[in-house]
N, C-alpha and C positions, 0 to 999 in steps of 0.2 A: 797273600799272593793273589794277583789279576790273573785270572784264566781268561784266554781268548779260545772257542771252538771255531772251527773252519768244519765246513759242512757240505755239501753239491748234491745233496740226496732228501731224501723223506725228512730225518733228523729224529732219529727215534733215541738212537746213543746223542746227540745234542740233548735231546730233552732229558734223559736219562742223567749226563754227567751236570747240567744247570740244577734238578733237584737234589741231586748227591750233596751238591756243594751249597746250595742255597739255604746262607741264616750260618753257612760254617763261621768260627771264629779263624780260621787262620789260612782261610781260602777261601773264593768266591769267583765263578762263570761273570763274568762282566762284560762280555761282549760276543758276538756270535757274525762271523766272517762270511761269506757266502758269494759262489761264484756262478750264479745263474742265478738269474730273476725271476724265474718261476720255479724254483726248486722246493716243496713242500714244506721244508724246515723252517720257513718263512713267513706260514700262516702256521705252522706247529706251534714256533718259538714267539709268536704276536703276543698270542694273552700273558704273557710273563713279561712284557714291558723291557726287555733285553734290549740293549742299542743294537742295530743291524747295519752292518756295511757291506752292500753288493760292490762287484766290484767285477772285472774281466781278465783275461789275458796278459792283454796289454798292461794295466795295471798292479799284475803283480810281480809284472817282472820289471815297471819302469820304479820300479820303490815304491808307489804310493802306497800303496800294502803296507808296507817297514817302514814308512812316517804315520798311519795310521796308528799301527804297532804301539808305534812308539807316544805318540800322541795319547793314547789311552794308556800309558804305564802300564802295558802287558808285560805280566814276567815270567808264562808260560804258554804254549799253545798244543792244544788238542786236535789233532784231525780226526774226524769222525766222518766216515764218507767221503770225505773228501779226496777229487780224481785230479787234482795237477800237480805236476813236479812242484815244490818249493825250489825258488830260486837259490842260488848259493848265497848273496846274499843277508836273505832273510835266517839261513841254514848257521850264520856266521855272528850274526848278529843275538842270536839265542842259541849257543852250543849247547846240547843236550839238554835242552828245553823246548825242543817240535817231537813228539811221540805220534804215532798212528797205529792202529788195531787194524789188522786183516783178518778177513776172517776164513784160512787156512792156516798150516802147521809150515810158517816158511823157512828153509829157503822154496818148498818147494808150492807149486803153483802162484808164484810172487811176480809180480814186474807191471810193466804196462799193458793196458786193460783183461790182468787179472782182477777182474772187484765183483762185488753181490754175486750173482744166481752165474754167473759166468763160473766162480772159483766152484762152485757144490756142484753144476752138474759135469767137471772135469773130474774131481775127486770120484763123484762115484763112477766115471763112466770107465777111468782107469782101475776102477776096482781097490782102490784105498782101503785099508781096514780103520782106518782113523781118521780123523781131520781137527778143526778144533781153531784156536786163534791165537796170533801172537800177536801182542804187544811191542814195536821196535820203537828206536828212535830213527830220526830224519834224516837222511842225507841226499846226495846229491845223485841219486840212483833210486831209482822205486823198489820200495823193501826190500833192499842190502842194509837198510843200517843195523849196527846192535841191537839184538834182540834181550829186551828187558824182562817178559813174561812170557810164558806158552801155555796153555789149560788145552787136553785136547778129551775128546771123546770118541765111540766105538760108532763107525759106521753100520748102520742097522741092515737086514735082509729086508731088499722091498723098499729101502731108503730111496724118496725122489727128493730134486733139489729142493724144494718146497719144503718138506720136512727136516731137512739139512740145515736148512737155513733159519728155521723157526729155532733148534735146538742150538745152534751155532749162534743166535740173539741174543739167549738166554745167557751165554758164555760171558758176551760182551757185555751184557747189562749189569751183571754180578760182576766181574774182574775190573772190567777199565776203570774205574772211579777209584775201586780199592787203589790199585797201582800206582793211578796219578797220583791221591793222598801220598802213599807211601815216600813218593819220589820227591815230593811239594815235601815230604818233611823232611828230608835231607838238603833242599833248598835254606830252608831257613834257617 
């Protein structure tokens, strides 16, 4: 199976799920999507020799995205930080094969620009006793779609988004990759 990552951030879960996968026999990161041209992931994901396609707005919703897609025989895609709608489309063209990790317990602090240090200091500031991350897949709504996995854990006394946040990576570092596997082996 072709893994494509889509990224717009640091790329810390990009680097994360390219080593998970790298040298697998029945799965393999082969390309890494990126919608900003100075987005960290970019000098992350350099020394591992990954094809990288930047790419804009415009672009992912005029197709070239989904001829790119397609041009690399992608037969699953990963969003990992990554902050634009997917087009329908693109949504259409890979049915339950676009997944993303937020990193709350959604439905609730989920939608548009809920992402990173925004979602932990809402969580604590509402006084949460938990939080943690789900796993969904893609639709045409930001995080509504089915949610595949949830790992959550206990919000601490004294908890700052900082710390939230560090312990909430941890979450994603460990789960996301298991789950993709998982799901990659029901593809096959």
């Amino acid at each position: 199976m072709r893994l494509a990552v889509f990224a717009s951030g640091s790329g810390t879960n990009a680097e994360n799920l390219y080593r998970y996968f790298h040298q697998r026999p029945d799965a393999e990161v082969v390309a890494l999507y990126v919608d900003r041209p100075r987005a960290g992931v970019i000098a992350r994901m350099q020394p591992y020799g990954l094809p990288i396609r930047c790419f804009n707005a415009r672009q992912l919703q005029d197709h070239t995205v989904l001829s790119w897609l397609q041009e690399d025989r992608i037969d699953f895609i990963a969003l990992a930080g990554f902050l634009r709608k997917i087009p329908p489309a693109m949504i259409q063209a890979f049915p339950e094969r676009i997944i993303n990790i937020h990193p709350a317990l959604l439905p609730r602090w989920g939608g548009k620009g809920m992402y990173g240090m925004r979602v932990h200091r809402v969580v604590i500031e509402a006084g949460d006793p938990e939080s943690g991350i789900t796993i969904h897949y893609v639709n045409e709504e930001y995080d509504r779609g089915a949610v595949i996995f949830q790992a959550a854990l206990k919000v601490r006394p004294g908890e700052t988004p900082e710390s939230l946040a560090e312990r909430i990576h941890q979450l994603e570092y460990r789960f996301y990759p298991q789950v993709i596997e998982n799901l990659l082996q029901l593809l096959i």
